[in-house]
Structure formats: structure tokens, C-alpha cells
C-alpha positions in Angstrom: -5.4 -19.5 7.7 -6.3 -17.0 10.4 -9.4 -14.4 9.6 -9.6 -11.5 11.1 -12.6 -11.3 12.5 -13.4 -8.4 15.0 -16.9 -6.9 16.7 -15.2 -4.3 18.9 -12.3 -2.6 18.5 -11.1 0.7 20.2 -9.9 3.9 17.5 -8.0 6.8 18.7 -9.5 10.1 19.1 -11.1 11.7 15.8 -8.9 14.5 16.7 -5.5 12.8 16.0 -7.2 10.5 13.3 -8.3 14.1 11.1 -5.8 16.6 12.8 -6.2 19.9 11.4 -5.1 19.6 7.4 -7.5 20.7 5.6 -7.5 17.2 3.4 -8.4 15.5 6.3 -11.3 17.7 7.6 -12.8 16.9 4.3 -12.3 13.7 4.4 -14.1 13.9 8.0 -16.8 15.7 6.9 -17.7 13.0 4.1 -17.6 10.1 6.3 -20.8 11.6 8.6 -22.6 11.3 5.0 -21.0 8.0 3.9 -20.9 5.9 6.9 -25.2 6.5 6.4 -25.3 5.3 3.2 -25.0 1.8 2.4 -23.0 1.7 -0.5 -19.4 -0.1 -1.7 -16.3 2.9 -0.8 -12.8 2.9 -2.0 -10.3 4.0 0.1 -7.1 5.2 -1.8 -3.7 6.6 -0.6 -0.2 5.8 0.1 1.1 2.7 2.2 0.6 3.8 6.0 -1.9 6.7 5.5 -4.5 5.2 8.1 -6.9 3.4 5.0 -8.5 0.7 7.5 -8.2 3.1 10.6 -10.9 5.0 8.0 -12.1 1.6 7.1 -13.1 0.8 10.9 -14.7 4.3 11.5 -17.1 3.8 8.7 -18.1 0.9 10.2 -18.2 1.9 13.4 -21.1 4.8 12.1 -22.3 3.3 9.9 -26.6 1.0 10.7 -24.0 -2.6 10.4 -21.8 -1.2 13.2 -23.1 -4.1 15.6 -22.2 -6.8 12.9 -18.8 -8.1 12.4 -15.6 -6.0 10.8 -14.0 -9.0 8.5 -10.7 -7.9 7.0 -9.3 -9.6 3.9 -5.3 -8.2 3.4 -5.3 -9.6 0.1 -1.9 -9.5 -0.7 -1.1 -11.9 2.3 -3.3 -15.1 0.9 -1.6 -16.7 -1.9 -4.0 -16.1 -5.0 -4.9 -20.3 -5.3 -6.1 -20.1 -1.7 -7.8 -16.7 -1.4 -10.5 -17.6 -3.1 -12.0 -20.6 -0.4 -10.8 -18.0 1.5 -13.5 -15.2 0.5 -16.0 -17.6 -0.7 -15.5 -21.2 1.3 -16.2 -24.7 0.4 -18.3 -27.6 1.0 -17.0 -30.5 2.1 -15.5 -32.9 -0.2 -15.5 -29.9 -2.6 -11.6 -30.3 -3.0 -8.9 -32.6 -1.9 -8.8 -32.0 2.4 -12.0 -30.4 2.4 -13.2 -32.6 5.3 -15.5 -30.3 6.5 -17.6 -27.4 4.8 -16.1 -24.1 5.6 -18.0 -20.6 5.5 -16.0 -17.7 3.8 -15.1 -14.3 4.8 -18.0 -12.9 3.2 -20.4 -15.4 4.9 -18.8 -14.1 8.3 -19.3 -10.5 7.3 -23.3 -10.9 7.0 -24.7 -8.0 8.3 -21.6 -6.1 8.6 -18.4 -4.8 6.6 -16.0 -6.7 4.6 -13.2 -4.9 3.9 -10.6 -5.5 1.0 -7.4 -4.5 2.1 -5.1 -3.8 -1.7 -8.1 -5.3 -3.6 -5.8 -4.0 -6.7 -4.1 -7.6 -6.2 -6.6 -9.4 -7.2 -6.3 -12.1 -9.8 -8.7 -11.3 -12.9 -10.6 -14.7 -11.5 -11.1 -13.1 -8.4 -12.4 -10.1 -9.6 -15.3 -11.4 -12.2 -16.3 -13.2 -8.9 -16.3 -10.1 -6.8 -18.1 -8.2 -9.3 -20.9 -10.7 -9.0 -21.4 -10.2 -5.3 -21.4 -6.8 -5.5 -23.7 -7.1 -8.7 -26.4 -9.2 -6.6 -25.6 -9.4 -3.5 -25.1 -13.4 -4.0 -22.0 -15.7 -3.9 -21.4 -19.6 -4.6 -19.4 -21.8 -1.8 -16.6 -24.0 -4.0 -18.6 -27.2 -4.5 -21.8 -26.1 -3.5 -24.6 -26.3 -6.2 -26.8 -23.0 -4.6 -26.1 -19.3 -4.0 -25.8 -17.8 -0.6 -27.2 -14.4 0.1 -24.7 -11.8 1.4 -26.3 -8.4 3.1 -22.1 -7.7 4.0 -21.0 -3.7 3.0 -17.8 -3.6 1.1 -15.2 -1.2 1.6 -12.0 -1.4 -0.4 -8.5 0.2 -0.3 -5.7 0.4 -2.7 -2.3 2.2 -2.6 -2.8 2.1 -6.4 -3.9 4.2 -9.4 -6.3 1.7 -10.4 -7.0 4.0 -13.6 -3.7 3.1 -14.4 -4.3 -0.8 -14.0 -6.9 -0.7 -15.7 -5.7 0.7 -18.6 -2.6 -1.7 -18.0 -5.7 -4.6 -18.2 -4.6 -5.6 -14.6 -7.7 -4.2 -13.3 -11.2 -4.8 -14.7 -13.0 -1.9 -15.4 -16.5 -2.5 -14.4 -15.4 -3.8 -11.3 -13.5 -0.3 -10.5 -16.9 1.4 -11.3 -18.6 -0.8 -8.8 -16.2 -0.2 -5.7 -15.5 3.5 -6.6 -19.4 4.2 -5.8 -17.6 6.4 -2.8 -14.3 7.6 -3.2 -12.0 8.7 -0.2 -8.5 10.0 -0.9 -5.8 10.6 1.3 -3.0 13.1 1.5 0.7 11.4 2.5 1.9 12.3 6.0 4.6 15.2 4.6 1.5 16.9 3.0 -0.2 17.2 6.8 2.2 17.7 8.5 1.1 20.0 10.9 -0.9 17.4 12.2 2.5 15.6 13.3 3.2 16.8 17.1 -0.9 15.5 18.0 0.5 12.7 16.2 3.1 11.8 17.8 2.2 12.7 21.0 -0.9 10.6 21.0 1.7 7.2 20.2 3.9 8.3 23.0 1.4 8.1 25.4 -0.3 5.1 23.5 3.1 3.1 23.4 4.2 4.5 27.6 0.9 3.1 28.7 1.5 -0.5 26.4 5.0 -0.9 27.8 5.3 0.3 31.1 7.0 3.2 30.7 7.8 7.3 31.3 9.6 8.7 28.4 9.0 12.3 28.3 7.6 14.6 25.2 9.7 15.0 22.2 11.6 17.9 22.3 10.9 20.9 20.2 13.9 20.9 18.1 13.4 17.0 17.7 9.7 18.1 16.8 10.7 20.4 14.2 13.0 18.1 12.1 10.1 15.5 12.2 7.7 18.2 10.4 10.4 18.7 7.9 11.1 15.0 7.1 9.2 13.8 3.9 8.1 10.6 5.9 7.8 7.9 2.8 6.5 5.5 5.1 3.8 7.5 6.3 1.9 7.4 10.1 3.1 4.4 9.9 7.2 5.1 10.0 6.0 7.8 12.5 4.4 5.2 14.5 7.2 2.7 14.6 10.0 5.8 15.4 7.9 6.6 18.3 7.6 3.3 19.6 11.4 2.7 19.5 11.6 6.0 21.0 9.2 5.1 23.9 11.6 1.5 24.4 14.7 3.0 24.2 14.1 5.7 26.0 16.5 8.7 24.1 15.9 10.7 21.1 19.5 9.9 19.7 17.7 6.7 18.6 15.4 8.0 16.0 17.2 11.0 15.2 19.6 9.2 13.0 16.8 7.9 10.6 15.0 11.2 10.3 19.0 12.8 9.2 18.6 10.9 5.3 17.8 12.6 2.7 14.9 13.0 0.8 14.7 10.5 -2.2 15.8 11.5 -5.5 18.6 13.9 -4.5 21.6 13.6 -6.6 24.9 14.8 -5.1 28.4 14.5 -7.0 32.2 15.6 -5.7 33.0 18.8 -6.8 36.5 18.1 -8.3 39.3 20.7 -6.6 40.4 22.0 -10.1 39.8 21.1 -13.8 36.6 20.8 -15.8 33.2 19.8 -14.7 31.9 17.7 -17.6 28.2 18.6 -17.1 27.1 15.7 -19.8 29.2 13.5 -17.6 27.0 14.1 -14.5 23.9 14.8 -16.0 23.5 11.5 -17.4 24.8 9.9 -14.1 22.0 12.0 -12.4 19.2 10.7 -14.6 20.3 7.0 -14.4 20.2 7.5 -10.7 16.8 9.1 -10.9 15.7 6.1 -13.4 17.1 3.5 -10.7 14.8 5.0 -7.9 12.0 4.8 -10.0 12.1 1.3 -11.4 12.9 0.1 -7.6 9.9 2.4 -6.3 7.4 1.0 -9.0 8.7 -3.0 -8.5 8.2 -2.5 -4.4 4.8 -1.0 -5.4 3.9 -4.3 -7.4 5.4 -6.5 -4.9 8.1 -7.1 -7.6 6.3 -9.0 -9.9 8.3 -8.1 -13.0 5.7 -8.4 -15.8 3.0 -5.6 -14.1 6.0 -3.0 -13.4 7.1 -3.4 -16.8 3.4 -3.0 -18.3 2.9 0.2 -15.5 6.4 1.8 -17.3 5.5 1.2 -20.1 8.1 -0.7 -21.4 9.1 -4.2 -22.7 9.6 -6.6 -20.0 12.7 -7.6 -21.5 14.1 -3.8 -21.3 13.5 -3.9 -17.7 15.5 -6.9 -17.0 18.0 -4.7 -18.6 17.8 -1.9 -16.6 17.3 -3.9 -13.4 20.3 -5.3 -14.3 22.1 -2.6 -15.4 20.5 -0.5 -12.3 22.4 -3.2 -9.6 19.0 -4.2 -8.4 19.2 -7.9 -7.0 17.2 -10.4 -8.1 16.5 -11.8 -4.5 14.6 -7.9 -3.6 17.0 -6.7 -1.9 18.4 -3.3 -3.8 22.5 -3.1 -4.2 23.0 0.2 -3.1 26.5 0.2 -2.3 27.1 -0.5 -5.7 27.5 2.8 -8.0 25.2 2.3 -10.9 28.2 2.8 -13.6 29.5 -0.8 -12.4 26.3 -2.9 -11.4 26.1 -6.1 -11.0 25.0 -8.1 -14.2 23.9 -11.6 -12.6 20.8 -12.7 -14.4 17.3 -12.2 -12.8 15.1 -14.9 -11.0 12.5 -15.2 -13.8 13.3 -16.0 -17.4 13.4 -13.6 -20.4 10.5 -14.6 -22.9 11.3 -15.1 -26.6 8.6 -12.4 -28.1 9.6 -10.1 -24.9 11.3 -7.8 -27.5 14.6 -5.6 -27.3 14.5 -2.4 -27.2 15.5 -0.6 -24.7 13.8 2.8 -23.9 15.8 5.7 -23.6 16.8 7.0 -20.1 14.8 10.5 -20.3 11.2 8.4 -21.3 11.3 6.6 -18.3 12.3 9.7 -16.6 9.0 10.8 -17.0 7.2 8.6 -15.8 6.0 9.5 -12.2 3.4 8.5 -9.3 4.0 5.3 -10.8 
């Protein structure tokens, strides 16, 4: 299992990083007081808002700055082996322990450990993490002593961990312990003013990385990218500019900034005749219900039971309205399929017995949003 282990790494310019929204000046000004103090800080905000790029400039200010930067992305170690993983083992401790192994938060002594989407913690993992960050102590698998740990913990969620809590996905004291500090932020459409430094800064970057001389974006190219709502964030901006900088044309990118936003509904205006307004309503809110179940499912890595628990429903009514929705088992959404004829094959994980029936009404879910 690879760690990611790093000592020096190069940031860009606090310029691009904070631009000039006025969420992110904030945010600037609270990291010269937070980096000081040494104290557990959760990072929150969407997928590709720049968490560990905040993460690493903590560190980077912060007395630990000449110890290690130890990132743990802990969706991407399967649950049974995350926890050797954080913690390590002695050897013999399991079967193929040959050797004793020191954890990630051994290798973060004296510097920062940060929890990348520590809201995927198992409950197991998380009474354990509570107990470093209670004392300051840990317990190698197999080993019959505690180990000391002086590492600073910085988390980061794309979560509302509120919400998992009160879901009991997420333990409560825990939440209190890595919330000591709280930085929040804003998505990439609520900044974006900050978008031409932006991409500018990855054109340059990405020319330098691959050898080439594509010119500045144009301004009429600029001004559709400030008025795209960007669900992917810096990151989407990042990724555009790059196969910008390879390909060498604007026609490239242009095509993916021409979607709409989410959640539009659009219906064909019949020539003549009625316009049965129940008719299209009611296809409008299913499609606005299908968006939302698929948004919520991608949020929990589409593990069925917590999507169900953060809507608020049964878990057997959102097999339903997966079902019903054309949403395919395998992850991949049916979107060529209109939602008044989904598809109706059976989903990957079997319906419970005590799962329960009833289906909740269209408008309920409806409401639900920021889920």
C-alpha cells in the first residue's frame, strides 16, 4: 500500500490559492492564526475546492512545518486494511505480518497527519481515532504498549457531518474533537471572479509541464467559463485547462462548458392542443427527484443503506425509486432512458425483509437538498 509521505512540496501563489472572493480572504486571514496554534482543524467543502491545497499551507506555517506531511485518502484503503494502515502492526500480529510495520501516524511524529474524507470512517475506526486525539497515544495491532504520537491532525470532508451524525454514521464526540477549527469553503461558481487568475495560473503551469505554447484563453471563452456553475469545482477547471494546453484549441473545452446547469427541466412545446400542466409537472419533479437520489448515492460512494438513512427514507423505497429512476446497478446512470420507461432490473444488493414498503411521495424527497 503506498503512503504518501512528503517533506517538501511546492504550492502555487497565495494569490491564485485565495483570489479576491471575499470567502476566501477570510479563509486567508484565519489560517495566519490557525497554522500557530496547534490544534485538530476540519476542512469542509465540495469535491475539488482545494481542501488539502489548504491542508498543506497550514502545515507549511504552521512550528511542525519541518516534519513530515502524511496524507491518509481514506476512502481509497478498503476499511479491513485502513486500520494497520493508520496504526501498524507487529510482526506476527496477523497472518503475513513478517515484519513489524509503523503506521501513518507513527510517520507523521512531529508533523501533520491529514485525513482526507475522514466522514468514511468505519464506527471502529473512529472510537480509535478519538483516542489519539483524546491522548495523544495509539496501540500497533499486536503490540501490548502504547506509542506516543506529537502528529497535528487536520481533517476534510465533503460532508455535512451534522447530518451523519444525526444519521449515527458519524460519532459525535469525535466531530467535536476535529471541529476544534473549522474552515469552510465556497464552491468555484460562488468565486468566480477568481476564475481568469485561475486559469491562467494552470495554463502556464500545464505549458511549462508539457512543453508547450498555447496562448491565453480568449475573452469570450473567459466569459462563458465565469458563467458555468462548475460542479466539479477547481478541479474540472483544472483538468479543462490541461486538455486545453495538450490539444492546443479552445473548440476542445468549449463543448463541455455548453451543458446546462443541473436540474433544468425542458419539455416540447406541442404545435397545437392542450398543455396538460399536471402532466409535466409531475414529469418535472420525478426528474428533479432522479438528480437527487443520483447526486446523494455518488456523494456516499453509492453505498445504498447511508443514502437511504441521509433521505430519509426506507431503504427498500430507494431500491424503488432507483429502479423506477433508470439508475443502474453497476454506477453507471441510464440517462438515455426517459424516466416514464426505466429500466426495472433488480439492484446489486438484496432487499432486507424488515426494510419496509412504503414509498415516500415524490414532493418529500423533493425537499430534501445539500444532501
Amino acid at each position: 500500500m503506498k503512503q504518501t509521505v512528503e517533506q517538501n512540496f511546492e504550492l502555487p501563489p497565495e494569490s491564485v490559492i485565495f483570489g479576491s472572493s471575499e470567502a476566501m480572504r477570510r479563509v486567508q486571514r484565519d489560517l495566519s492564526l490557525i497554522a500557530t496554534a496547534d490544534v485538530p482543524v476540519l476542512i469542509q467543502g465540495a469535491s475539488g475546492t482545494g481542501k488539502e491545497i489548504i491542508a498543506k499551507l497550514v502545515h507549511k506555517a504552521s512550528p511542525l512545518s519541518k516534519g513530515p506531511y502524511v496524507k491518509v485518502n481514506c476512502p481509497a484503503i478498503p476499511d479491513a486494511l485502513l486500520e494497520s494502515e493508520l496504526f501498524g502492526y507487529e510482526k506476527g500480529a496477523f497472518t503475513g505480518a513478517y515484519n513489524s510495520k509503523p503506521g501513518l501516524i507513527a510517520l507523521a511524529d512531529r508533523g501533520t497527519l491529514f485525513l482526507d474524507e475522514i466522514g468514511e470512517l468505519s464506527m471502529g475506526l473512529q472510537s480509535k481515532l478519538l483516542q489519539v486525539l483524546q491522548d495523544g497515544k495509539f496501540c500497533r495491532i499486536g503490540a501490548q504498549e502504547d506509542t506516543v504520537s506529537e502528529a497535528r491532525v487536520i481533517c476534510a470532508t465533503n460532508r455535512d457531518l451534522k447530518r451523519e451524525i444525526a444519521a449515527g454514521t458519524f460519532r459525535e464526540d469525535l466531530f467535536y474533537r476535529v471541529n476544534v477549527v473549522n474552515v469552510s469553503l465556497p464552491a468555484l461558481r460562488e468565486r468566480s471572479a477568481d476564475i481568469p487568475e485561475l486559469a491562467e495560473y494552470f495554463r502556464e503551469h500545464f505549458n511549462m509541464m508539457y512543453n508547450r505554447k498555447t496562448p491565453s484563453l480568449s475573452a469570450s471563452l473567459m466569459r462563458v467559463l465565469q458563467a458555468y456553475h462548475w460542479p466539479g469545482n477547481i478541479r474540472q477547471l483544472e483538468n479543462l485547462i490541461k486538455r486545453y494546453v495538450i490539444l492546443g484549441t479552445e473548440a476542445c473545452i468549449s463543448t463541455d462548458l455548453a451543458e446546462p446547469a443541473p436540474n433544468t427541466f425542458d419539455f416540447e412545446m406541442p404545435q397545437e392542443g392542450p398543455v396538460p400542466l399536471k402532466k409535466i409537472t409531475n414529469q418535472a419533479v420525478r426528474r428533479l427527484e432522479r438528480e437527487i437520489i443520483l447526486k446523494v448515492l455518488q456523494a456516499h460512494h453509492w453505498n445504498r443503506r447511508r443514502a437511504a438513512e441521509a433521505l430519509k427514507i426506507s431503504y427498500r423505497a430507494l431500491l424503488y425509486k432507483i429502479r423506477d429512476a433508470g439508475l443502474s446497478p453497476n454506477r453507471t446512470p441510464v440517462r438515455s432512458m426517459p424516466v416514464e420507461t426505466a429500466a426495472t432490473a433488480p439492484p446489486a444488493e438484496p432487499e432486507p425483509e424488515d426494510a419496509g414498503g412504503v414509498v415516500t411521495p415524490l414532493t418529500q424527497v423533493a425537499k430534501v437538498s445539500n444532501a
